[in-house]
Structure formats: C-alpha cells, structure tokens
Backbone as a printed PyTorch tensor [residue, N CA C, xyz], in Angstrom:
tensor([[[  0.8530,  -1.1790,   0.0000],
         [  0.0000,   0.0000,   0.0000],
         [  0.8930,   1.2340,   0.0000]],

        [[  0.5100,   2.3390,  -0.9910],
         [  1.2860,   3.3760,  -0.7680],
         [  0.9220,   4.4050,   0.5190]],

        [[  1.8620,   5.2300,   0.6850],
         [  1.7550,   6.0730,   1.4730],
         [  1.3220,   7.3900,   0.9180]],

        [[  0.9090,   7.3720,  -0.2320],
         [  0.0870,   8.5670,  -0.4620],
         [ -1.1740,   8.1650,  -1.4880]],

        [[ -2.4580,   8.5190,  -0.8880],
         [ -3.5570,   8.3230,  -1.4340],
         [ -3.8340,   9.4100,  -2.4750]],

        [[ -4.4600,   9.5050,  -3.7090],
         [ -5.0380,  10.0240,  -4.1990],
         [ -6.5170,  10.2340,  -4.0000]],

        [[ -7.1740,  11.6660,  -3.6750],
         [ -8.6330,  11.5430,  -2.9920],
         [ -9.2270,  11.6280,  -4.7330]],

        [[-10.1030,  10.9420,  -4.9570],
         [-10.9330,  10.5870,  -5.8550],
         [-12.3860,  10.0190,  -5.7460]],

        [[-13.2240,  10.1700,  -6.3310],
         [-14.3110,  10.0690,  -6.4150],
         [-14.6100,   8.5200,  -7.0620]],

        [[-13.7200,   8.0160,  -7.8150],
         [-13.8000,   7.1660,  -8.7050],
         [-14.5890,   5.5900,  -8.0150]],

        [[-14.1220,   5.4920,  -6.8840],
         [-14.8440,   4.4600,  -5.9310],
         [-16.1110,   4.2670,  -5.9090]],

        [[-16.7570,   3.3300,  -5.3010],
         [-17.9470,   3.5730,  -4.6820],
         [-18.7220,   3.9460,  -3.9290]],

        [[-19.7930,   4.7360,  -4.1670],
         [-20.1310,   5.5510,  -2.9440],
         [-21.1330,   4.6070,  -1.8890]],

        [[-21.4490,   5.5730,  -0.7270],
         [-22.2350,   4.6010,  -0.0260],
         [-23.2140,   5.6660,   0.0740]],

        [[-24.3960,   5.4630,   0.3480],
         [-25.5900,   6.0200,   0.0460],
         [-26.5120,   5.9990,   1.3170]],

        [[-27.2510,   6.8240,   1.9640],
         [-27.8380,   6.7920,   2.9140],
         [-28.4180,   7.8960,   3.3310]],

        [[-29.3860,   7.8530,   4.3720],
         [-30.3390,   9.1250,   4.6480],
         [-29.7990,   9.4470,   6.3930]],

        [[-30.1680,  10.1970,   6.8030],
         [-30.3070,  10.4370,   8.2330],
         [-31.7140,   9.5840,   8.7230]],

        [[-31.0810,   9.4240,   9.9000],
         [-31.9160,   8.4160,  11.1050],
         [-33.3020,   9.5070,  11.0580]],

        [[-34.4580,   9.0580,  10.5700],
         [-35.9930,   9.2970,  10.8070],
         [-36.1100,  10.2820,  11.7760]],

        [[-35.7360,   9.4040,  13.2800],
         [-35.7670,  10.2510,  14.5190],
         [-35.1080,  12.1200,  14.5490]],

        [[-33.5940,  11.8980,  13.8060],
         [-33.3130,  13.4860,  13.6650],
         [-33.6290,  14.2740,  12.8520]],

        [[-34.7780,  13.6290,  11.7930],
         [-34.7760,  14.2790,  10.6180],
         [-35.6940,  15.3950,  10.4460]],

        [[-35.2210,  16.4340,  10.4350],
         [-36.2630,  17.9450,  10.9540],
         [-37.3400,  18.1990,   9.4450]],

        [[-36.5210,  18.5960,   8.4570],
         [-36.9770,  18.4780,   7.3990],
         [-36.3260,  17.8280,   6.0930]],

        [[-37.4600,  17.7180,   4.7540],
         [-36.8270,  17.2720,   3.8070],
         [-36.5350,  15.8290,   3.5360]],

        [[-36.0290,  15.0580,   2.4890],
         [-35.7240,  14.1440,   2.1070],
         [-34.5600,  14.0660,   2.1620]],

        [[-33.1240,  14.0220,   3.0760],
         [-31.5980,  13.8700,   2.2510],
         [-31.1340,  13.1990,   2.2310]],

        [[-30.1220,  12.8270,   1.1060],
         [-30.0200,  11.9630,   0.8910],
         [-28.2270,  12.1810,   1.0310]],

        [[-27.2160,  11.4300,   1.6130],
         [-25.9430,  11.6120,   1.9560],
         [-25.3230,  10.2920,   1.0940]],

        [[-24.4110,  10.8120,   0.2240],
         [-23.2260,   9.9900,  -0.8870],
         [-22.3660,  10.3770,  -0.0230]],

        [[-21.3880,   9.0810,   0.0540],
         [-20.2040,   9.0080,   1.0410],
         [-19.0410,   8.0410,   0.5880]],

        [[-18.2560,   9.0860,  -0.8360],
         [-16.9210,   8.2920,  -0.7900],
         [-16.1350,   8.0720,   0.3490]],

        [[-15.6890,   7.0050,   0.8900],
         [-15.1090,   7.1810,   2.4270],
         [-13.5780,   6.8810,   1.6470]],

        [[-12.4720,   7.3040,   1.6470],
         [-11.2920,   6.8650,   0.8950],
         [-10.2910,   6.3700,   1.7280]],

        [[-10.2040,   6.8930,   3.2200],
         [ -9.2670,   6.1100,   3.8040],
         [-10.3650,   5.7990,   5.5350]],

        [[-10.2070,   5.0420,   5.8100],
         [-10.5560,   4.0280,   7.0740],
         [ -9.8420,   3.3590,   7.9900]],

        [[ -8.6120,   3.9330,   9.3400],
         [ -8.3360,   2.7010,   9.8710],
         [ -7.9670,   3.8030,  11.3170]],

        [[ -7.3450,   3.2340,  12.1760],
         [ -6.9690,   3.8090,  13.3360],
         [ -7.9470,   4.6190,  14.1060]],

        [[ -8.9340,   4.9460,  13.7450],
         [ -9.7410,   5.6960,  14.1290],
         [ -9.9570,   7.0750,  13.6010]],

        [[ -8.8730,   6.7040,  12.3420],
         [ -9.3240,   8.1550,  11.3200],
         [-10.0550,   7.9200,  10.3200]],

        [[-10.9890,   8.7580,   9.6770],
         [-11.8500,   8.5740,   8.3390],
         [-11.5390,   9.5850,   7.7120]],

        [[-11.8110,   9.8660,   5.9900],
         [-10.8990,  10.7490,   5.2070],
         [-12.0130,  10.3480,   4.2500]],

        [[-12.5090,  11.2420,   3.6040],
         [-13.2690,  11.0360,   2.0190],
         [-14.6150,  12.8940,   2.0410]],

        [[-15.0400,  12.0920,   0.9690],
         [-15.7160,  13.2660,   0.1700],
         [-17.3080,  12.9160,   0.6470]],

        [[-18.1780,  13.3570,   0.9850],
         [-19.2210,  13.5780,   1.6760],
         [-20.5450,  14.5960,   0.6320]],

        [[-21.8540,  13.7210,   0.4720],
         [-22.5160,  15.1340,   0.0100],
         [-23.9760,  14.5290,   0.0960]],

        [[-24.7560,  16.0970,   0.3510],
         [-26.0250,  15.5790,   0.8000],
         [-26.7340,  16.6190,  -0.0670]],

        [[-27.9580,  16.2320,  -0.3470],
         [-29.3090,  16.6450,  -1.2090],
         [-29.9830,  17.8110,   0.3010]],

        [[-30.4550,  18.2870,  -0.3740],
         [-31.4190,  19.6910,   0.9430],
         [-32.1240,  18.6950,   1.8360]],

        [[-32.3010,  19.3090,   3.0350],
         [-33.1610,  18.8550,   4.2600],
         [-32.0970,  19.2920,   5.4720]],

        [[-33.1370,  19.3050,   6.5030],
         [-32.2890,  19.3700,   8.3040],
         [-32.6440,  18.1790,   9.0170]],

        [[-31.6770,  18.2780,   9.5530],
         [-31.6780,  16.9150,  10.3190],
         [-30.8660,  17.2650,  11.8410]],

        [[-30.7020,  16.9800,  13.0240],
         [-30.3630,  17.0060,  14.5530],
         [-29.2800,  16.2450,  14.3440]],

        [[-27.9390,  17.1930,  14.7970],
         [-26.4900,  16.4660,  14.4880],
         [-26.0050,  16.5690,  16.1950]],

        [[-25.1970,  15.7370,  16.4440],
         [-24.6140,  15.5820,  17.7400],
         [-23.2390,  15.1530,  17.8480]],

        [[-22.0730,  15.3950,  18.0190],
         [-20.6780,  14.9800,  17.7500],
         [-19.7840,  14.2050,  18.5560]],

        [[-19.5020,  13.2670,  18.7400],
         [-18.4440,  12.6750,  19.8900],
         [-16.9460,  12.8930,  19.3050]],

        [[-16.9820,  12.9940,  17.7760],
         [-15.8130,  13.0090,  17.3940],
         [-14.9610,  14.4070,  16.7050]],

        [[-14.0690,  14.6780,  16.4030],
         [-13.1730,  15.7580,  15.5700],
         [-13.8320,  15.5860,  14.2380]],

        [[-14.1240,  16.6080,  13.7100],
         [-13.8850,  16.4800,  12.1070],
         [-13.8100,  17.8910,  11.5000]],

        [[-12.7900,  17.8890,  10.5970],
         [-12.1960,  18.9030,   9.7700],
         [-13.0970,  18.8380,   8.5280]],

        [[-13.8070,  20.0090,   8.0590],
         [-14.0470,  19.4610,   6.9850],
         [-14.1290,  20.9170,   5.6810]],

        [[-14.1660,  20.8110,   4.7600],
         [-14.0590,  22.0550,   3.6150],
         [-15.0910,  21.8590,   2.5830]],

        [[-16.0700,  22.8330,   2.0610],
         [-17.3940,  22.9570,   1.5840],
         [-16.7240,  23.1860,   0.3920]],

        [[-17.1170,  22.0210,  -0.5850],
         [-16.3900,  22.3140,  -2.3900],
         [-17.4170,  23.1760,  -2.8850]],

        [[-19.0060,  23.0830,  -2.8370],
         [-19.8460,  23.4470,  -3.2530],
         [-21.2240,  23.3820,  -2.4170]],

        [[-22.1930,  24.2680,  -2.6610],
         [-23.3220,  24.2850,  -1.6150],
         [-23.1650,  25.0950,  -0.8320]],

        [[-24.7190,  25.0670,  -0.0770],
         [-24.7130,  26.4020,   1.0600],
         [-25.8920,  25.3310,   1.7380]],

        [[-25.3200,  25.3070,   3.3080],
         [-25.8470,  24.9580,   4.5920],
         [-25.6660,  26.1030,   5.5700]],

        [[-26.3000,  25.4300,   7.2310],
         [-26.5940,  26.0370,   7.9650],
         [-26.1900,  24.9710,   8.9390]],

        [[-25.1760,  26.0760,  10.0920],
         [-25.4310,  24.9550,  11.2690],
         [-25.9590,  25.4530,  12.2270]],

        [[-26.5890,  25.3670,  13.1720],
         [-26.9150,  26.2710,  14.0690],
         [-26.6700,  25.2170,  15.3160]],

        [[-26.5340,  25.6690,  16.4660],
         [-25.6430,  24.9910,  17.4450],
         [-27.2060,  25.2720,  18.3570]],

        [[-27.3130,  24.1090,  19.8260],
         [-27.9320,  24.5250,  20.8320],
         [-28.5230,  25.7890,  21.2600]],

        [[-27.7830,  26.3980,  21.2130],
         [-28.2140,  27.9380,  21.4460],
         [-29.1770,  28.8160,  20.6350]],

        [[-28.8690,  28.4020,  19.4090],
         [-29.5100,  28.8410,  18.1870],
         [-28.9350,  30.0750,  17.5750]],

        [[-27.4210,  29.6120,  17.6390],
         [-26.3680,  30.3520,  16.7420],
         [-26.4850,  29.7770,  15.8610]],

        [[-26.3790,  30.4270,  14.2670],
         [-26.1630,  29.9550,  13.1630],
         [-25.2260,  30.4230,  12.1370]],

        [[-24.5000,  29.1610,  11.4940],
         [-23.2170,  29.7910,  10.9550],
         [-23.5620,  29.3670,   9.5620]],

        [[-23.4840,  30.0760,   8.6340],
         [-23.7830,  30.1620,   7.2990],
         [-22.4990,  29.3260,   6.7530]],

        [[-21.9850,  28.0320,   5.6720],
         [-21.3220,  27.5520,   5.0400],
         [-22.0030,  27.5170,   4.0000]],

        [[-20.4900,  27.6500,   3.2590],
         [-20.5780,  28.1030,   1.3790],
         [-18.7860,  27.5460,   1.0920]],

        [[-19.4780,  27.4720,  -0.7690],
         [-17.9760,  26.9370,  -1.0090],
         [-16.6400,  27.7270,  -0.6190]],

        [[-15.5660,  27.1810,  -0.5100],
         [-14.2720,  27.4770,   0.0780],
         [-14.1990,  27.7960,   1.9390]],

        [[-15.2930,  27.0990,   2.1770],
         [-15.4760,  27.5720,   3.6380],
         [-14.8370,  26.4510,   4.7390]],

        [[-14.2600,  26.2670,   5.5610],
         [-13.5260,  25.5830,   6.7150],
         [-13.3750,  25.1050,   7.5300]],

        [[-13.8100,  24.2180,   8.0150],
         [-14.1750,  24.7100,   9.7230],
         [-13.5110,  23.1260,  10.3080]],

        [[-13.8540,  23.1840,  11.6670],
         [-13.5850,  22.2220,  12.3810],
         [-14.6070,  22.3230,  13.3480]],

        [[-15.4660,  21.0200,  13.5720],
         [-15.8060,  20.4980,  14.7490],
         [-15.9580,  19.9740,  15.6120]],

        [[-15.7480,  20.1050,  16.8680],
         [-15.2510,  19.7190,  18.3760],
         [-15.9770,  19.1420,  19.1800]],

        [[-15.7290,  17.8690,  19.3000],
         [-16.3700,  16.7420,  20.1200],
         [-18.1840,  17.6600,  20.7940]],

        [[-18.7520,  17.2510,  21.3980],
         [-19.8050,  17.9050,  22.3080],
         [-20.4040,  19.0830,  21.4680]],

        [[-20.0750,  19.0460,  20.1530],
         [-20.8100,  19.9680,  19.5800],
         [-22.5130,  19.5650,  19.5110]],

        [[-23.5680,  20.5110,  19.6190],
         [-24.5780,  19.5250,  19.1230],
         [-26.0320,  20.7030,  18.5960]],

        [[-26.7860,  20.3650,  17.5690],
         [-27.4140,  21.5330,  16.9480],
         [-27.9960,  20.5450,  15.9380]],

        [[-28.5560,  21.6330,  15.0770],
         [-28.9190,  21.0530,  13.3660],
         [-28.0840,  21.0710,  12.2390]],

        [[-28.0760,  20.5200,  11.0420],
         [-27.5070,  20.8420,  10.3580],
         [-28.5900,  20.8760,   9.0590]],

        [[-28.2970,  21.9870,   7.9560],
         [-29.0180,  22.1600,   7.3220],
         [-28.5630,  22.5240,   5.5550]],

        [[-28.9660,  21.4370,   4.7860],
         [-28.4190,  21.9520,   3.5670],
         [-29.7320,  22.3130,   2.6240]],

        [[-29.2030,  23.5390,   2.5390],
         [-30.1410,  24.6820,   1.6700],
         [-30.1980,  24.0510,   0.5080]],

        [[-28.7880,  24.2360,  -0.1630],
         [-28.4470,  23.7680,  -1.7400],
         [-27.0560,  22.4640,  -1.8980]],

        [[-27.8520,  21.6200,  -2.6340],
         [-26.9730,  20.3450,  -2.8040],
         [-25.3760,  20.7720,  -2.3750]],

        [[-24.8730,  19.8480,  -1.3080],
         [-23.3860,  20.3790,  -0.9540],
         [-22.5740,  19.0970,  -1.1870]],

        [[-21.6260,  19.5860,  -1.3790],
         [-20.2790,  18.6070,  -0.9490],
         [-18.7180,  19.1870,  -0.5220]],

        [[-18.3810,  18.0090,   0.5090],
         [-17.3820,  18.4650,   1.3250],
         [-16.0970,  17.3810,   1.6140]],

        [[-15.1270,  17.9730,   1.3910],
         [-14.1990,  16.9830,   2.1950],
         [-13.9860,  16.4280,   3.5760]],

        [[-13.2050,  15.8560,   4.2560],
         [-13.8690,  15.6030,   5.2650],
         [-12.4920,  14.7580,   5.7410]],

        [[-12.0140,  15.2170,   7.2690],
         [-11.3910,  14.2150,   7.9020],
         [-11.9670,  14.0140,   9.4510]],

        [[-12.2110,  12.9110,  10.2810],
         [-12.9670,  12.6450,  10.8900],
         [-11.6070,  11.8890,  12.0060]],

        [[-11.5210,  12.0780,  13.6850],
         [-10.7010,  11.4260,  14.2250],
         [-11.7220,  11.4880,  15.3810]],

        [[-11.8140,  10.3260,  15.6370],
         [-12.6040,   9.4500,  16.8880],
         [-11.6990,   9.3460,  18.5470]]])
C-alpha cells in the first residue's frame, strides 16, 4: 500500500439518509466516498441533497465545503452560514442542526 492516497471520487459511494428520529426536514439523501478508514481516522468526500436533520458529535472532524450552502446552528440557536471554500472544524460535544439549503459537498477528515 502506498503512502500517499489520491482523494478521488472514482470508488464507490455509499448512500444513505439520516436516522428518521433526527430528521427535521426534507428528504436527504448523503453519498459518502469514504477513501481512507483505519486507526480511528476517516478521510473522504461527503454530500447531501437539501433537508435538516439534529447532528450531535463525539468526534473531531475537519471538513471544507467544495460546493453548496448549509446552515449549522448549534444549541443555542447560533447559526453559521457555510458556502464553497469555507472551513471549519468540529469539536467533540458539539450539538445543533444541520441544514443543507443547496446540494453540498465536502471533504472531510474525521478522528474518533
């Protein structure tokens, strides 16, 4: 195995909705190239169709908006507007909605 991955799309995706129970609004639907998997890190490309859904975090994840515009809004009912070239990181105990306005996709590294 090499030591440097190429992130690509070319794989197969995995396909899935949010759990019923968090699902605020909408139909979405989440494609999930996952490209690397082991140690307790995850690494791939991520993208979901419009709807909100109740997000809750135990873990790290870094992630960067290629395209699309969401909403997160945290407990409090702060809300942070994401759009392409946008950044962020989120920190264990985070917990709120998440909301995609317009079809998004994002990169994504994830440490447990």
């Amino acid at each position: 195995m090499s030591n440097l991955l190429k992130v690509s799309e070319n794989d197969s995706p995995e396909t899935e909705r949010p759990d019923p129970s968090k699902l605020i609004a909408g139909d979405p639907v989440f494609t999930t190239w996952n490209l690397e998997e082991r140690d307790g890190l995850y690494a791939g490309i991520w993208q979901s169709t419009p709807g909100k859904w109740e997000v809750s975090y135990n873990e790290w994840e870094y992630f960067r908006i290629l395209e699309g515009v969401n909403i997160i809004t945290d407990t409090d009912g702060n809300e942070t507007r994401l759009s392409a070239d946008d950044s962020y990181i989120l920190r264990p105990g985070f917990s709120g909605t998440w909301e995609v306005v317009e079809t998004t996709r994002k990169d994504y590294v994830i440490r447990l």
